[in-house]
Backbone as a ProteinNet text record, in pm:
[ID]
protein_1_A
[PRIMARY]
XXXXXXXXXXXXXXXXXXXXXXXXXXXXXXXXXXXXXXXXXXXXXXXXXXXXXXXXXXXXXXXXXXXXXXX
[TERTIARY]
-646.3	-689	-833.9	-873.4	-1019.4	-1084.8	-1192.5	-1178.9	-1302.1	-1261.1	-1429.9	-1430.9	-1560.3	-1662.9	-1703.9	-1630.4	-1705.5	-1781.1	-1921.6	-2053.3	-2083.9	-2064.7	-2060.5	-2186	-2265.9	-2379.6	-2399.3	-2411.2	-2418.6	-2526.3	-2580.7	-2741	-2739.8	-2821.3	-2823.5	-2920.6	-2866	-2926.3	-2960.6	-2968.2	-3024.1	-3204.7	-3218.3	-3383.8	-3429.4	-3419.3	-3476.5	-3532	-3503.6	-3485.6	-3605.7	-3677.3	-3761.3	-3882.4	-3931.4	-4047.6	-4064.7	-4127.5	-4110.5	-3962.8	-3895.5	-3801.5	-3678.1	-3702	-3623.3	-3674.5	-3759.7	-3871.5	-3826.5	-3826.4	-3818.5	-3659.6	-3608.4	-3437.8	-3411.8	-3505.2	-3455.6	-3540.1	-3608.6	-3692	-3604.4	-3507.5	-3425.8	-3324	-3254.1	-3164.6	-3157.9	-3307.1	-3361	-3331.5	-3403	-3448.9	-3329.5	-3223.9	-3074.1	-3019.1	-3032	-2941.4	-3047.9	-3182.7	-3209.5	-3177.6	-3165.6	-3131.1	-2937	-2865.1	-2756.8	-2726.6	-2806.2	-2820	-2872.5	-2961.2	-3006.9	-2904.2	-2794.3	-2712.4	-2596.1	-2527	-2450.8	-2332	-2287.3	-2160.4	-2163.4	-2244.4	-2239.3	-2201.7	-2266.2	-2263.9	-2135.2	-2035.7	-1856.9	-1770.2	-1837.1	-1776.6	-1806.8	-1952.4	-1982.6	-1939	-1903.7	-1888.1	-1986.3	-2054.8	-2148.4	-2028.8	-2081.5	-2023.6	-2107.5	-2173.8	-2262	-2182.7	-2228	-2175.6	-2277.2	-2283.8	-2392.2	-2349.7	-2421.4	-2379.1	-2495.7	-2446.8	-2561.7	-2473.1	-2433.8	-2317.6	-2191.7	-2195.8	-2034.2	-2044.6	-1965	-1992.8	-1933.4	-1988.6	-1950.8	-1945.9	-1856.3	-1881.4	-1945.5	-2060.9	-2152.1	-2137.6	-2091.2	-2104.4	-1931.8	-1841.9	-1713.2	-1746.6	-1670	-1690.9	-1693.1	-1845.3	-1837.3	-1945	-1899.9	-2024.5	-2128.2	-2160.5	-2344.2	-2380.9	-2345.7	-2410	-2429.5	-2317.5	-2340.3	-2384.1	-2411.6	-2463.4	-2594.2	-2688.4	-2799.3	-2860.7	-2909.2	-2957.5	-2961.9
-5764.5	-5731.2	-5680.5	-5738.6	-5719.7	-5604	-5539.7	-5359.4	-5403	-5366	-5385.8	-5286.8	-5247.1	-5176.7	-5186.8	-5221	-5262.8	-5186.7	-5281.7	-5196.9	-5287.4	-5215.4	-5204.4	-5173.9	-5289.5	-5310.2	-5301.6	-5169.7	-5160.9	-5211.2	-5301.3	-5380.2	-5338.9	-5258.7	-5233	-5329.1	-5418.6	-5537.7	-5514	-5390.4	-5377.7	-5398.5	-5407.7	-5421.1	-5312.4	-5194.2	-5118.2	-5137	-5245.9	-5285	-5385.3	-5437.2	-5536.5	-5510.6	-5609	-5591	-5523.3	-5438.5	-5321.3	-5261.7	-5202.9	-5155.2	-5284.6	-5390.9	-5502.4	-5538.9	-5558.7	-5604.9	-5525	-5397.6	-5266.6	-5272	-5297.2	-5280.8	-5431.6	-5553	-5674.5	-5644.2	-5553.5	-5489.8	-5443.7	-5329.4	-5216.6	-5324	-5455.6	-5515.9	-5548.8	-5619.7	-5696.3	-5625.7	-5526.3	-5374.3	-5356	-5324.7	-5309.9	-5430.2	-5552.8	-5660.8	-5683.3	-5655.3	-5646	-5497.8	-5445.7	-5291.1	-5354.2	-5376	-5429.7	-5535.2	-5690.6	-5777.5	-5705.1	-5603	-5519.6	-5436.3	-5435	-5342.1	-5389.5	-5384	-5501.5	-5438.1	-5285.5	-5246.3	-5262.8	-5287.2	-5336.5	-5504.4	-5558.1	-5721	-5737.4	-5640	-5671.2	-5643.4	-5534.8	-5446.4	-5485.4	-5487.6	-5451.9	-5567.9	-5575.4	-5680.3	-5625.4	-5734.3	-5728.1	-5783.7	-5674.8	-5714.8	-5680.4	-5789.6	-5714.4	-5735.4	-5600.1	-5580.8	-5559.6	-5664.7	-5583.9	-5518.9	-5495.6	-5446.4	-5433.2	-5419.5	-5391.3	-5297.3	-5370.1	-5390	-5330.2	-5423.4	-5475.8	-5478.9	-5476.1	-5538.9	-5634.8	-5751.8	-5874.8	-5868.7	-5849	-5883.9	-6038.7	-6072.2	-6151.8	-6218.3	-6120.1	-6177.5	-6130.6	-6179.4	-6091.7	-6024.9	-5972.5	-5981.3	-6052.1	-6003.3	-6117.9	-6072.2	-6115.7	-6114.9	-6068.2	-5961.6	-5977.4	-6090.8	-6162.7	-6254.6	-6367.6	-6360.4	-6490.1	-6441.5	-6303.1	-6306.5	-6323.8	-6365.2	-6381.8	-6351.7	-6216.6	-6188.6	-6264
2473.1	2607.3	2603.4	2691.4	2691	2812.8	2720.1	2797.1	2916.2	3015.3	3112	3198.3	3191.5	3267	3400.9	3526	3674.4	3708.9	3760.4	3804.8	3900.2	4042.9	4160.4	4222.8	4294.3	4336.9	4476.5	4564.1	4697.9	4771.8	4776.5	4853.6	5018.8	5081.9	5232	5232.9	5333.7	5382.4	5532.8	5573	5684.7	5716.1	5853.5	5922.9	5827.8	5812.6	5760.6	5611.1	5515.5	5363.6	5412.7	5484.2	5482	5391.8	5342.1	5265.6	5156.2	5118.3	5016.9	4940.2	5038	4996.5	4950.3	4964	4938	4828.7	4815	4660.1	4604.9	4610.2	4476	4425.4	4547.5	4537.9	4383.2	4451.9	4337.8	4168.6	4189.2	4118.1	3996.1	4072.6	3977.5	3965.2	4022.2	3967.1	3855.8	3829.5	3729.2	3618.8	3626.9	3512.4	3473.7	3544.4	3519.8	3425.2	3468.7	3415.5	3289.5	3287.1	3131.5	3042.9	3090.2	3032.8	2921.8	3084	3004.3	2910.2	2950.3	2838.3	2652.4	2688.6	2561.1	2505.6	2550.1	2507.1	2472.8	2312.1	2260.5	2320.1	2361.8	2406	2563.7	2643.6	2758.5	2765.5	2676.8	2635	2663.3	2570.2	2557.6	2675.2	2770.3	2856.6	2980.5	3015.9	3189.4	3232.9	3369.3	3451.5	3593.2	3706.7	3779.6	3932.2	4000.5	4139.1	4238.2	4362.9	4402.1	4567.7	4669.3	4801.2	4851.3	4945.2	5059.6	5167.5	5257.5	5379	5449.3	5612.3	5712.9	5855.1	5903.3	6007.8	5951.3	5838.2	5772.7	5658.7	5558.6	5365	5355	5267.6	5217.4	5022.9	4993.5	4839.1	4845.9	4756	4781.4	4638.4	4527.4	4399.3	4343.2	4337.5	4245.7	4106.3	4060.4	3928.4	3842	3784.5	3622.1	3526.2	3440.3	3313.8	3329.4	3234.9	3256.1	3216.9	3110.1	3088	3132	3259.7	3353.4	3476.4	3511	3611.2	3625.3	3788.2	3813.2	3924.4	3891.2	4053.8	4110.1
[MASK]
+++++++++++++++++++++++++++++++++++++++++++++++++++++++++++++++++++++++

């Protein structure tokens, strides 16, 4: 049985996220999903789920792999 880690990605996709604060937000994704690819006990463990929301939340990505996920 294989042990995993869920890491739960809240994205506010509201008017307010335009421009700047949307850039910085895909910014720290990035930084994140290389932080974890660098890390051989995350490699075995984490799984990536990302939710947005505005209004409402949509899981946008289920869970999976770091190594298959892609911002």
């Amino acid at each position: 049985m294989q042990r995993r880690l869920p890491i739960y990605l809240l994205l506010d996709c509201s008017e307010s996220m335009v421009g700047g604060p949307h850039q910085a937000v895909q910014q720290g994704i990035q930084m994140l999903c290389n932080d974890l690819k660098g890390d051989p006990m995350a490699l075995e463990t984490a799984w990536i789920s990302v939710i947005a929301f505005s209004r409402s939340a949509h899981q946008l990505v289920l869970l999976t792999e770091v190594l298959q996920f892609q911002p």
